[in-house]
N, CA, C and O atoms as a GROMACS GRO file, in nm:
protein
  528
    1UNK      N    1  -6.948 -12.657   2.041
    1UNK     CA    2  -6.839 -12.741   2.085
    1UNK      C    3  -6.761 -12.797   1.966
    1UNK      O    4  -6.640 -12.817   1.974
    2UNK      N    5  -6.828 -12.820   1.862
    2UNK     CA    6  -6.762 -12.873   1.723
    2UNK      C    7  -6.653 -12.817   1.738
    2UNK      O    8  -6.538 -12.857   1.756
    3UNK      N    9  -6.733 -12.655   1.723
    3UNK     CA   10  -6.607 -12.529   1.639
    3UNK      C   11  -6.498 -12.558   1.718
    3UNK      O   12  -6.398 -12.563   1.646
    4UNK      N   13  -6.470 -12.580   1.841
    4UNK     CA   14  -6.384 -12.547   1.957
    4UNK      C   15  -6.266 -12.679   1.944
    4UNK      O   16  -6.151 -12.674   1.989
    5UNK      N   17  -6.335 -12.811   1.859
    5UNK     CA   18  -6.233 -12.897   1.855
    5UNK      C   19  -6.179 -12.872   1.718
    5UNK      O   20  -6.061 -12.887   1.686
    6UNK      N   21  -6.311 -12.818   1.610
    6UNK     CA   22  -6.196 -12.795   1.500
    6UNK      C   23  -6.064 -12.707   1.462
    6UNK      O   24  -5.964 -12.726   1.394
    7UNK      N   25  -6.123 -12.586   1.555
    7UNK     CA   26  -6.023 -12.464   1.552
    7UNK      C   27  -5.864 -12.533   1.624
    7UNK      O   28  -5.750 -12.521   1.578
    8UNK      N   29  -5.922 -12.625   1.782
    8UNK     CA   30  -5.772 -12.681   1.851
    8UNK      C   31  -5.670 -12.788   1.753
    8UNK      O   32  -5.547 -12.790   1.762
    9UNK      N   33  -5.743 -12.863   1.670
    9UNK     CA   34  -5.702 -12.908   1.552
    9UNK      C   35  -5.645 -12.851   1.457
    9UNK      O   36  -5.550 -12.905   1.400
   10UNK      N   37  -5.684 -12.753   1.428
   10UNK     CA   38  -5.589 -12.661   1.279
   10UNK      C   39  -5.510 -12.580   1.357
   10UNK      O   40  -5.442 -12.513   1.280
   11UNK      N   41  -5.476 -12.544   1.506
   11UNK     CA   42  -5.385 -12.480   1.586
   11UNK      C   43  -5.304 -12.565   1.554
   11UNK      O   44  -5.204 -12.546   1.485
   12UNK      N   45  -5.354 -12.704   1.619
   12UNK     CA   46  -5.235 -12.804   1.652
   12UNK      C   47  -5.131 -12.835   1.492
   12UNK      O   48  -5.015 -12.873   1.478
   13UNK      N   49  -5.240 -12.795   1.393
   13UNK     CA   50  -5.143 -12.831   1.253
   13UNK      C   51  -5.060 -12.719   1.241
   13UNK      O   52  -4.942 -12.744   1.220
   14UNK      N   53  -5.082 -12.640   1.247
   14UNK     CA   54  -5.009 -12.512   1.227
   14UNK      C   55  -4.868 -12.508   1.315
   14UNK      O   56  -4.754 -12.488   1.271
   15UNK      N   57  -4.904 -12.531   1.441
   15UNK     CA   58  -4.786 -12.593   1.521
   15UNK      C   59  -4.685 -12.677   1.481
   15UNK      O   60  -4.564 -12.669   1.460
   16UNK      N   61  -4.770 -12.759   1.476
   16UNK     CA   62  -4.659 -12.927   1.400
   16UNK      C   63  -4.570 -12.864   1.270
   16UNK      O   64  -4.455 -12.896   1.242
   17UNK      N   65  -4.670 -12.748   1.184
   17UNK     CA   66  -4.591 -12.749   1.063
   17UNK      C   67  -4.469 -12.616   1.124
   17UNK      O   68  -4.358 -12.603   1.073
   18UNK      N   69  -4.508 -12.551   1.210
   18UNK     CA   70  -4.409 -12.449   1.284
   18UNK      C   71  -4.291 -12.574   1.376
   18UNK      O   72  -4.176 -12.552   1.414
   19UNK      N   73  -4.351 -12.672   1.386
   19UNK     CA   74  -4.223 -12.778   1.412
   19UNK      C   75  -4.123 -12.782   1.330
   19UNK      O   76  -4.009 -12.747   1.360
   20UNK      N   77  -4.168 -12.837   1.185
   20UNK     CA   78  -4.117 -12.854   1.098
   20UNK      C   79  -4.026 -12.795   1.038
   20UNK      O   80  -3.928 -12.843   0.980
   21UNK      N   81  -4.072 -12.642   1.056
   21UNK     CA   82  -3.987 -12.488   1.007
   21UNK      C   83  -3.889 -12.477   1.098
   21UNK      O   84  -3.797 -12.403   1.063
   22UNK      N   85  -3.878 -12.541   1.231
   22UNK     CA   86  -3.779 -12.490   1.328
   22UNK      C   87  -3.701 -12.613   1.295
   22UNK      O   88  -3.585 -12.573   1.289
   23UNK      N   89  -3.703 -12.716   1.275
   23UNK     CA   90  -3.643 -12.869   1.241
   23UNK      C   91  -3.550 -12.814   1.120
   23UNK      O   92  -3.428 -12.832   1.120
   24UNK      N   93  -3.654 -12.711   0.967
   24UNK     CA   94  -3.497 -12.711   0.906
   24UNK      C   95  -3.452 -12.624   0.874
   24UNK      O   96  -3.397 -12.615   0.764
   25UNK      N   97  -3.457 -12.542   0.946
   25UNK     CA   98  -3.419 -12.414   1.001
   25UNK      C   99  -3.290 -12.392   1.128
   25UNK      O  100  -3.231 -12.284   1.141
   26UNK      N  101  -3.261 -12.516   1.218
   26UNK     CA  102  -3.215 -12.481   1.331
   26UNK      C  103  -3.106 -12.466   1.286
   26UNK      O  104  -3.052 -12.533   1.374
   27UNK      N  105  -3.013 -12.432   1.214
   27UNK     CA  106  -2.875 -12.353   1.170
   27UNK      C  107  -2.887 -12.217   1.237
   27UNK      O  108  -2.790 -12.170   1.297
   28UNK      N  109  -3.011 -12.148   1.228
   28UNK     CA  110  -3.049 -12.043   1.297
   28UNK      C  111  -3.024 -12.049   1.466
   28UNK      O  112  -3.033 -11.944   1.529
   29UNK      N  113  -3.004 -12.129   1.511
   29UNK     CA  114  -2.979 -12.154   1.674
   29UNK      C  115  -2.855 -12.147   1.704
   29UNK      O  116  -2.820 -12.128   1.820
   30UNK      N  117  -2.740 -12.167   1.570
   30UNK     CA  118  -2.618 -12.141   1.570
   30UNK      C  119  -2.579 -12.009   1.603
   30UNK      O  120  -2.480 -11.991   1.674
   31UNK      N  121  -2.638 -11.927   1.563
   31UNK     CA  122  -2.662 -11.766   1.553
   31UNK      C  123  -2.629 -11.729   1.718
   31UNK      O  124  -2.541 -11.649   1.750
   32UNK      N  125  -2.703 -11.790   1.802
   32UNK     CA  126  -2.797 -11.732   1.942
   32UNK      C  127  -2.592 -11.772   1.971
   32UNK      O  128  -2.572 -11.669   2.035
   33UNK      N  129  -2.482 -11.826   1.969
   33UNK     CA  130  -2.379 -11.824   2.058
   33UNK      C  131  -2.291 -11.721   1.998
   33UNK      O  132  -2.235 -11.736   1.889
   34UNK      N  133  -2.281 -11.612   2.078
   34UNK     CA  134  -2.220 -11.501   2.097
   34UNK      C  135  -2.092 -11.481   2.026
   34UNK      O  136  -2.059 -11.365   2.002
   35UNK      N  137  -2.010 -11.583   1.987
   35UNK     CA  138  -1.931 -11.603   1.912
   35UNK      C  139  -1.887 -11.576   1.737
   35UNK      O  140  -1.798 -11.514   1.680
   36UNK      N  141  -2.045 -11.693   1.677
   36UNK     CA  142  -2.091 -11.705   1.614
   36UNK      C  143  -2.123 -11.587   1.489
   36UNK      O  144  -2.105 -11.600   1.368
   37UNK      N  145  -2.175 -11.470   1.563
   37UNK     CA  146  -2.237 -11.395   1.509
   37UNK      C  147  -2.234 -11.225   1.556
   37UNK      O  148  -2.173 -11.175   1.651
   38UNK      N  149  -2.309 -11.168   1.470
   38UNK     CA  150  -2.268 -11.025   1.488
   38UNK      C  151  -2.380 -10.984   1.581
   38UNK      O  152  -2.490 -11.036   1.566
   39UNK      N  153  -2.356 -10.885   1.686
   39UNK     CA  154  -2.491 -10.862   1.801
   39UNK      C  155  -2.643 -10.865   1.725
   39UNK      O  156  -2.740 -10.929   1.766
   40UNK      N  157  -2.640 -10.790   1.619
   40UNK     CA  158  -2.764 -10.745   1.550
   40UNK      C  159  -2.816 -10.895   1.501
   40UNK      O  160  -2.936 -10.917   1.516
   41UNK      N  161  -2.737 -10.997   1.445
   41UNK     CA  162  -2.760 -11.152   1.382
   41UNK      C  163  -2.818 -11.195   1.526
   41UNK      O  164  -2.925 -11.256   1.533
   42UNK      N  165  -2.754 -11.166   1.624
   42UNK     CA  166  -2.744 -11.247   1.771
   42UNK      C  167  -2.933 -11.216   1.830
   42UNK      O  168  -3.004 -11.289   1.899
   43UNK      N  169  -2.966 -11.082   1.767
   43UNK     CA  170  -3.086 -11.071   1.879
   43UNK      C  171  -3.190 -11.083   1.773
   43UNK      O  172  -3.304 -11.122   1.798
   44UNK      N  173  -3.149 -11.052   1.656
   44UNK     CA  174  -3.262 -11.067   1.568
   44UNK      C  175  -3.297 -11.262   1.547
   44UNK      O  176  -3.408 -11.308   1.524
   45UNK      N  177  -3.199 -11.325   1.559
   45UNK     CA  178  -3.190 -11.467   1.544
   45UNK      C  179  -3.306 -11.521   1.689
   45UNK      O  180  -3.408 -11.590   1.682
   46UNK      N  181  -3.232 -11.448   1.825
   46UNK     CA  182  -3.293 -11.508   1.923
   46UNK      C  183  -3.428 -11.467   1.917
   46UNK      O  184  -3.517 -11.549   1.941
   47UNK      N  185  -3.470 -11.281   1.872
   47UNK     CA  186  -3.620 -11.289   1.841
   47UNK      C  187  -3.700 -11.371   1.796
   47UNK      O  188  -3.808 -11.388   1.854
   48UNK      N  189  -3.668 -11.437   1.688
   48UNK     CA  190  -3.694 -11.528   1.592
   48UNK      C  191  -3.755 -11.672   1.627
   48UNK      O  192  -3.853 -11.737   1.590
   49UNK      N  193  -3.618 -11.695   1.745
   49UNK     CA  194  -3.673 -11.782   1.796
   49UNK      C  195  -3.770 -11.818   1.892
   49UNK      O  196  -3.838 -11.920   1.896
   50UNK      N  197  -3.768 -11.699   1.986
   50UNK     CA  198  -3.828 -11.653   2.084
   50UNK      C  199  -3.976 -11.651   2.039
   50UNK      O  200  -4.064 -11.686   2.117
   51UNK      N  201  -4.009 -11.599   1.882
   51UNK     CA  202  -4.135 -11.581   1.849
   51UNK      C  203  -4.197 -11.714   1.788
   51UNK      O  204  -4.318 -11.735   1.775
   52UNK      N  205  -4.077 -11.816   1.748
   52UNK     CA  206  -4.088 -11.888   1.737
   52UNK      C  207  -4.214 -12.069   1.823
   52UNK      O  208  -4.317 -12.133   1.804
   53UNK      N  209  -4.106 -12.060   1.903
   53UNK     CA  210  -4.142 -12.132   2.030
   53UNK      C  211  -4.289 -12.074   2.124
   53UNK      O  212  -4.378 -12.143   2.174
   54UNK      N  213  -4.278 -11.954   2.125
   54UNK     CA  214  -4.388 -11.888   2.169
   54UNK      C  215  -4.536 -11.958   2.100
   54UNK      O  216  -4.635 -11.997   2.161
   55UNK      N  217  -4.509 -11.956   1.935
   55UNK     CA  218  -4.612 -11.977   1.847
   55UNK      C  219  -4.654 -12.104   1.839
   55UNK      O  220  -4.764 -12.131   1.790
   56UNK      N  221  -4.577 -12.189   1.883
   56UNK     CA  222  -4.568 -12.306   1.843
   56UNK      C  223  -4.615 -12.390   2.033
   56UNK      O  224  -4.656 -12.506   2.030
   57UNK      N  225  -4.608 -12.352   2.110
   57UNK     CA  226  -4.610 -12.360   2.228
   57UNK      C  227  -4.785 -12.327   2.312
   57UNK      O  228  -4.861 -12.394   2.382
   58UNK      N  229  -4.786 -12.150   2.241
   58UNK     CA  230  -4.925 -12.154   2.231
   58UNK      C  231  -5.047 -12.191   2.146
   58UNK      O  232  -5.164 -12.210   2.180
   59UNK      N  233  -4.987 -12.196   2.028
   59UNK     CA  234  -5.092 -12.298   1.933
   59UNK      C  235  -5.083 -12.451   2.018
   59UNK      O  236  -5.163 -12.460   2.112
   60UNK      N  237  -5.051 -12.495   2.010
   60UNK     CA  238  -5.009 -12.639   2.091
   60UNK      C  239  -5.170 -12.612   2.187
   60UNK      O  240  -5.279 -12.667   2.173
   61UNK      N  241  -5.130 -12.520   2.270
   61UNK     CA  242  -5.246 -12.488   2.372
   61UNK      C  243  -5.383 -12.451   2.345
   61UNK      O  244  -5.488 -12.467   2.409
   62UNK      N  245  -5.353 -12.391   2.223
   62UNK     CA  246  -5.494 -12.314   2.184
   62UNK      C  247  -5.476 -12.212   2.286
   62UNK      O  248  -5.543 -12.213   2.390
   63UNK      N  249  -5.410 -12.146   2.266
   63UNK     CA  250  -5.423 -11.976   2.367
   63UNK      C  251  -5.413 -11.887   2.224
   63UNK      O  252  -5.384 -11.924   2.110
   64UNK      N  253  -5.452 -11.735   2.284
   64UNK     CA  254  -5.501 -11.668   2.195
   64UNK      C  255  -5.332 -11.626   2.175
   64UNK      O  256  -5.291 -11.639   2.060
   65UNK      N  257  -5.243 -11.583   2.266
   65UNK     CA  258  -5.108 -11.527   2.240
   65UNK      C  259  -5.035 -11.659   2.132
   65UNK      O  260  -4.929 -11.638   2.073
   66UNK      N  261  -5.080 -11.740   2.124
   66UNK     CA  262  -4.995 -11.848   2.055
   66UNK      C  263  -4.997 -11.750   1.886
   66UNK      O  264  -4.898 -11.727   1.816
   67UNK      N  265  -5.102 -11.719   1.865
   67UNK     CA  266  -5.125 -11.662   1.736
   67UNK      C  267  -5.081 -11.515   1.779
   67UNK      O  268  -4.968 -11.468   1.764
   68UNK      N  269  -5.149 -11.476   1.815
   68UNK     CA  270  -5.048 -11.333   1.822
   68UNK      C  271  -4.902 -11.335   1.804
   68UNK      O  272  -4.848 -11.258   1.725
   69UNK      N  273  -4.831 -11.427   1.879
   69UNK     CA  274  -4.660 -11.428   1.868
   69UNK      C  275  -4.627 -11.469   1.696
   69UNK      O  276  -4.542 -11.423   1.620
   70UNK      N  277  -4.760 -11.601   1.669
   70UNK     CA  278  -4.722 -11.627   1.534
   70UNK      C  279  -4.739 -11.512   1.459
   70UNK      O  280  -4.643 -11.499   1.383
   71UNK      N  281  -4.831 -11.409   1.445
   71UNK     CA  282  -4.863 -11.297   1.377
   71UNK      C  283  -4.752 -11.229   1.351
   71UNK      O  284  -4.702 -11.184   1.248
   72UNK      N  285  -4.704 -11.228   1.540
   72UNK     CA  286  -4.545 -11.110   1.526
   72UNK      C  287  -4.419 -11.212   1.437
   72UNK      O  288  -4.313 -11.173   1.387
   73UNK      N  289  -4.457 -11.303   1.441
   73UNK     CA  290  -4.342 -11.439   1.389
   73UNK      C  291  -4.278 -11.370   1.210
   73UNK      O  292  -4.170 -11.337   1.162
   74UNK      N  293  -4.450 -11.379   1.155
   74UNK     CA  294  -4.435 -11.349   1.026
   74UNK      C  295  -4.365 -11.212   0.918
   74UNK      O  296  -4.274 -11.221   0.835
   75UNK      N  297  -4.452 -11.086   0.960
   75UNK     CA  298  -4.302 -11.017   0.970
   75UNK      C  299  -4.186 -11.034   0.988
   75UNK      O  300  -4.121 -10.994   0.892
   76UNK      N  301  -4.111 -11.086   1.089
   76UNK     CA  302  -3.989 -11.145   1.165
   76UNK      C  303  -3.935 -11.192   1.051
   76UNK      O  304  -3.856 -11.137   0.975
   77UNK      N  305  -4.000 -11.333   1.043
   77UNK     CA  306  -3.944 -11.417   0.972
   77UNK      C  307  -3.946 -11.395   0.786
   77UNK      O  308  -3.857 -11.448   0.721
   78UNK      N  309  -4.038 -11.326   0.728
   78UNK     CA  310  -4.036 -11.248   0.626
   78UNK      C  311  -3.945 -11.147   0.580
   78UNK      O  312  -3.872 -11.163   0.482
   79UNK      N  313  -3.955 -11.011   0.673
   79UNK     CA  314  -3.818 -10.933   0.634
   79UNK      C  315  -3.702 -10.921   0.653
   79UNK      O  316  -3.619 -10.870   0.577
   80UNK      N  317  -3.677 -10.991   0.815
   80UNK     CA  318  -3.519 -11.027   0.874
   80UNK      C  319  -3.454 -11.100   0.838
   80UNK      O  320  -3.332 -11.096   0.830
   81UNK      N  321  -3.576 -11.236   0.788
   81UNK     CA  322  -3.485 -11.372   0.799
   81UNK      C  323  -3.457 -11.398   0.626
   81UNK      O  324  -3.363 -11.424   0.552
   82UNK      N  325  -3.578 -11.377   0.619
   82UNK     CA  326  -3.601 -11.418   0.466
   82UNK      C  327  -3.620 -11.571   0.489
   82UNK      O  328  -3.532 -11.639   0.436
   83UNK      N  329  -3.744 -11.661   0.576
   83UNK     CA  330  -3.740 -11.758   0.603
   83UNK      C  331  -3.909 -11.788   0.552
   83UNK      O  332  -3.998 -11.703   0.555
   84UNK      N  333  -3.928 -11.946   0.501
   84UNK     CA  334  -4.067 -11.904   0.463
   84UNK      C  335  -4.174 -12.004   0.611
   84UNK      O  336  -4.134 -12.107   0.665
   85UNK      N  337  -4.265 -11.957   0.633
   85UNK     CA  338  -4.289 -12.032   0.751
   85UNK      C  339  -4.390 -12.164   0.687
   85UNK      O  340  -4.476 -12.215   0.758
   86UNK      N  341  -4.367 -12.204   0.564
   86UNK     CA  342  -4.420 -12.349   0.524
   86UNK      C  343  -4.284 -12.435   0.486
   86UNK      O  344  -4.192 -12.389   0.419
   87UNK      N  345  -4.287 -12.557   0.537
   87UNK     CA  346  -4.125 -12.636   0.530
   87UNK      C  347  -4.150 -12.636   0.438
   87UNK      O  348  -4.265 -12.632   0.393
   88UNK      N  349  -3.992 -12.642   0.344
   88UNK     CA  350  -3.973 -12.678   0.237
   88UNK      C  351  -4.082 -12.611   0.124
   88UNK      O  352  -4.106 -12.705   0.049
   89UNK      N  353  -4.133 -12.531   0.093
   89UNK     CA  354  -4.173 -12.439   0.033
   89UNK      C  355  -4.129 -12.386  -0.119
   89UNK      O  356  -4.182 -12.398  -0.229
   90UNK      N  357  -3.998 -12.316  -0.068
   90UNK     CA  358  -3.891 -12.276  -0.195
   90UNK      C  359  -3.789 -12.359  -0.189
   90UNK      O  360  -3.676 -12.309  -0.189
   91UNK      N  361  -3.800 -12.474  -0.184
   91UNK     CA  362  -3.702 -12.611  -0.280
   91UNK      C  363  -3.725 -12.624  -0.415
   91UNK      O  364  -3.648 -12.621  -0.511
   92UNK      N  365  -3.858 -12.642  -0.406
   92UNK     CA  366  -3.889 -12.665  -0.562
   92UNK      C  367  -3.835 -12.592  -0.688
   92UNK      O  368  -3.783 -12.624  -0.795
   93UNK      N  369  -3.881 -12.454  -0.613
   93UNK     CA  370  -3.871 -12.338  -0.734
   93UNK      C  371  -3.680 -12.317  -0.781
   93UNK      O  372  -3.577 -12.348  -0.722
   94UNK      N  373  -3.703 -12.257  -0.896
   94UNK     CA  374  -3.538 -12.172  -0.896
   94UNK      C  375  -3.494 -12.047  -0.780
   94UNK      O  376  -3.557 -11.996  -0.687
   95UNK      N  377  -3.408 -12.033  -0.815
   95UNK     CA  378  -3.340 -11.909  -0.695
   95UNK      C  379  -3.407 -11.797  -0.705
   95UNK      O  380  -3.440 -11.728  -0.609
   96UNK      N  381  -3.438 -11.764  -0.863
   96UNK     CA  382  -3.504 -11.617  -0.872
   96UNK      C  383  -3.616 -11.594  -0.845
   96UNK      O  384  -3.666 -11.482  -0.847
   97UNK      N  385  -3.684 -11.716  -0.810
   97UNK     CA  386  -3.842 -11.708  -0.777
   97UNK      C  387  -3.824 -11.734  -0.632
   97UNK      O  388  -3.889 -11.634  -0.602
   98UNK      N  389  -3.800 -11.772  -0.544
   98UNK     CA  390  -3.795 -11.812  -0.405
   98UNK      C  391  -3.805 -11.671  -0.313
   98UNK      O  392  -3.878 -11.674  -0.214
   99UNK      N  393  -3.750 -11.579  -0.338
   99UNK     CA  394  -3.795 -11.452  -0.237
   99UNK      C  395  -3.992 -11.436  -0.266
   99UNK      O  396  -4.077 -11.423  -0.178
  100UNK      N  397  -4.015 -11.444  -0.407
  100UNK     CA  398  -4.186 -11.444  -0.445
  100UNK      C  399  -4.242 -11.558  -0.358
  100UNK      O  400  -4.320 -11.543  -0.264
  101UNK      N  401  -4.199 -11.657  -0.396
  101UNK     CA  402  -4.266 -11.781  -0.340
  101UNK      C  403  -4.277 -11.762  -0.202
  101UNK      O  404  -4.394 -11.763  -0.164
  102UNK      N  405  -4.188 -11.744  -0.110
  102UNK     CA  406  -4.160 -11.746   0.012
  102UNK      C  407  -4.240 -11.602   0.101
  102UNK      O  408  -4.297 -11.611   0.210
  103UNK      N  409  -4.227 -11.505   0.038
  103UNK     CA  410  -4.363 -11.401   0.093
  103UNK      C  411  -4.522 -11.470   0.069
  103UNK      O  412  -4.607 -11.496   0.154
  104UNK      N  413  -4.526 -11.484  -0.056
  104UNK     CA  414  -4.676 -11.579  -0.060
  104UNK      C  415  -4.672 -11.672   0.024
  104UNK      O  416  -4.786 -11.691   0.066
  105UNK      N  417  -4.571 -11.765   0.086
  105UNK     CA  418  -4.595 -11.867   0.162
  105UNK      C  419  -4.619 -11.796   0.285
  105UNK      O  420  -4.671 -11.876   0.362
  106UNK      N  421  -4.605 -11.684   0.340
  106UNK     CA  422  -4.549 -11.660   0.460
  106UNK      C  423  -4.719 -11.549   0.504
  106UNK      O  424  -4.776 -11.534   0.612
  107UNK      N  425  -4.752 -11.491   0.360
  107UNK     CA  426  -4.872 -11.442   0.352
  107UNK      C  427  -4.978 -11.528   0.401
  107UNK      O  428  -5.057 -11.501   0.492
  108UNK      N  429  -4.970 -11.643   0.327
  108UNK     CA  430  -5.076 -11.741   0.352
  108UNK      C  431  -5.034 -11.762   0.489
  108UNK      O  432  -5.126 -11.718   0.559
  109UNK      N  433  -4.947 -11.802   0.558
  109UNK     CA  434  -4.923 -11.809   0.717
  109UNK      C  435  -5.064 -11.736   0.768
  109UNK      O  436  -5.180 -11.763   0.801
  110UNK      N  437  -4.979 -11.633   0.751
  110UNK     CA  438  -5.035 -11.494   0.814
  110UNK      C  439  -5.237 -11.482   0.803
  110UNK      O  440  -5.318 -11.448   0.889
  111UNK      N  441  -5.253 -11.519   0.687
  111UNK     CA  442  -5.415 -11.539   0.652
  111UNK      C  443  -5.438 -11.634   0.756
  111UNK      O  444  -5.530 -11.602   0.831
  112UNK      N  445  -5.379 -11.746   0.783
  112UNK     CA  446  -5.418 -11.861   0.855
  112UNK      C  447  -5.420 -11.808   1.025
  112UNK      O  448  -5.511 -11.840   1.102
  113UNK      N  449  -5.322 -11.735   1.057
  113UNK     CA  450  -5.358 -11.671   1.182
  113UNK      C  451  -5.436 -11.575   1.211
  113UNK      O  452  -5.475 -11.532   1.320
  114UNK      N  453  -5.457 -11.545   1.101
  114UNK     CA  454  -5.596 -11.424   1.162
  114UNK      C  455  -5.716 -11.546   1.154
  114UNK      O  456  -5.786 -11.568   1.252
  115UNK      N  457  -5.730 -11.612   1.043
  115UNK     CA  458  -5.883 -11.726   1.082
  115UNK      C  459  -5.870 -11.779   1.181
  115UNK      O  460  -5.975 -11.786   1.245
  116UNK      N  461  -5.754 -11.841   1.244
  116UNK     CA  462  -5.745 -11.860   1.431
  116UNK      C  463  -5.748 -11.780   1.525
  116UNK      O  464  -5.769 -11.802   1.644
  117UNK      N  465  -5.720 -11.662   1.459
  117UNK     CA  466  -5.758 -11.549   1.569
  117UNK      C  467  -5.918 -11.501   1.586
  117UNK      O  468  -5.971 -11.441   1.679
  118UNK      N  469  -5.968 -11.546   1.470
  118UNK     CA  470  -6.123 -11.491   1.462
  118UNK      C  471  -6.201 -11.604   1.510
  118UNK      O  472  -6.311 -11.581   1.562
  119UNK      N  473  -6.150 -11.746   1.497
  119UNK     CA  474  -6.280 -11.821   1.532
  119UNK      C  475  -6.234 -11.873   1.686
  119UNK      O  476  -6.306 -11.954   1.746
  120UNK      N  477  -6.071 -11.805   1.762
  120UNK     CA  478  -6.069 -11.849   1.884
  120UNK      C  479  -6.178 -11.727   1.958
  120UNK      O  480  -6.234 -11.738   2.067
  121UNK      N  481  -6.186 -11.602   1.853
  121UNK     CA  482  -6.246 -11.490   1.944
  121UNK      C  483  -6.439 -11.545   1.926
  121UNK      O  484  -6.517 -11.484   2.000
  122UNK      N  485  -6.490 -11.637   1.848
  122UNK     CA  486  -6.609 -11.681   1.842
  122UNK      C  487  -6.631 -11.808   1.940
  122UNK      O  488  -6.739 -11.866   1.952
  123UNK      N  489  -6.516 -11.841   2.005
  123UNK     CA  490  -6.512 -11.975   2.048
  123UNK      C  491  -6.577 -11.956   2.199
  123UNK      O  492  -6.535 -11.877   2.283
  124UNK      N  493  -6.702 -12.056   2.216
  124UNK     CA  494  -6.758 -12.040   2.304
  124UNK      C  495  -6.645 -12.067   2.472
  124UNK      O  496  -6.639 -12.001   2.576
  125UNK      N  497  -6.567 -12.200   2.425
  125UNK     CA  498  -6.518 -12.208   2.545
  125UNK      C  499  -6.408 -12.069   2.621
  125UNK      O  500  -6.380 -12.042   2.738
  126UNK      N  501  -6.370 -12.005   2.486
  126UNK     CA  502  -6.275 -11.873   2.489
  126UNK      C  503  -6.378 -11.787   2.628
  126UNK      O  504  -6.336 -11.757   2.740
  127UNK      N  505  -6.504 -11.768   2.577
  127UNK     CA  506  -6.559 -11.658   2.669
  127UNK      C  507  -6.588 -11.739   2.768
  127UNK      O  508  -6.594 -11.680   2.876
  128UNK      N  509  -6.611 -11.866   2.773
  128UNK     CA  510  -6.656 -11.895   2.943
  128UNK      C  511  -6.492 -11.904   3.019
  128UNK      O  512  -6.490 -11.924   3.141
  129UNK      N  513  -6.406 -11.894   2.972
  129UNK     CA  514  -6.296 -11.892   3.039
  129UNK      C  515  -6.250 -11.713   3.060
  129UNK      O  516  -6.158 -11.686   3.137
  130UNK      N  517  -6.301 -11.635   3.005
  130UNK     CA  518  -6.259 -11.502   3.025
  130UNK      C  519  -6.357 -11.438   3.105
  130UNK      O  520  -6.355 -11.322   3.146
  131UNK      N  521  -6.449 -11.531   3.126
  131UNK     CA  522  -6.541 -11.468   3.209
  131UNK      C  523  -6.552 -11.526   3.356
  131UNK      O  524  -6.604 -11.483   3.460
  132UNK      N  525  -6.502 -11.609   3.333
  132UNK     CA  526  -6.497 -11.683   3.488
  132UNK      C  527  -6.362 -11.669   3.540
  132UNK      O  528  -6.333 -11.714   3.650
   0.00000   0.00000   0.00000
């Protein structure tokens, strides 16, 4: 039972900090009005977000798709966006280092969802709910 509140705890951070990324980021929501932007900006933006909210919605929950969407998030947000999924991340650095910084940030994401993906798949309450 420990494991089951610590794992819903580091979901829930991961979330909050996927809050954070959508907080200074939402210039990107500008994108989604048809106007705005070019079709390809228009669906790759709404993917984005779509994978977004998903991640952040099911981490919130502790469901296993919350991480999966975040999984699909990272790619997304790595090669389309060029966005890093830790706030504020590449402020610090200069310009020429921020594409480096921002894959390592987005890597480490990515490490962090597979350890939620592995200890929701050890999580006792996971199997009494898939089994009942």
């Amino acid at each position: 039972m420990h494991l089951v509140n610590r794992t819903t705890s580091f979901s829930r951070v991961v979330a909050l900090t996927l809050v954070l990324v959508l907080a200074e980021r939402w210039q990107l929501v500008t994108f989604l009005a048809p106007k705005n932007a070019t079709p390809l900006l228009f669906i790759v933006s709404g993917l984005w977000l779509a994978l977004m909210l998903a991640s952040i919605v099911g981490l919130f929950q502790h469901q296993r798709w919350g991480v999966w969407s975040l999984i699909a998030l990272v790619p997304v947000s790595t090669i389309l966006h060029g966005i890093p999924l830790i706030p504020f991340a590449t402020a610090a650095f200069p310009l020429e280092m921020r594409p480096f910084v921002m894959t390592a940030a987005n890597i480490l994401v990515l490490l962090v969802a597979l350890v939620l993906h592995k200890a929701q798949a050890k999580s006792p309450a996971r199997e009494s709910l898939i089994t009942t």
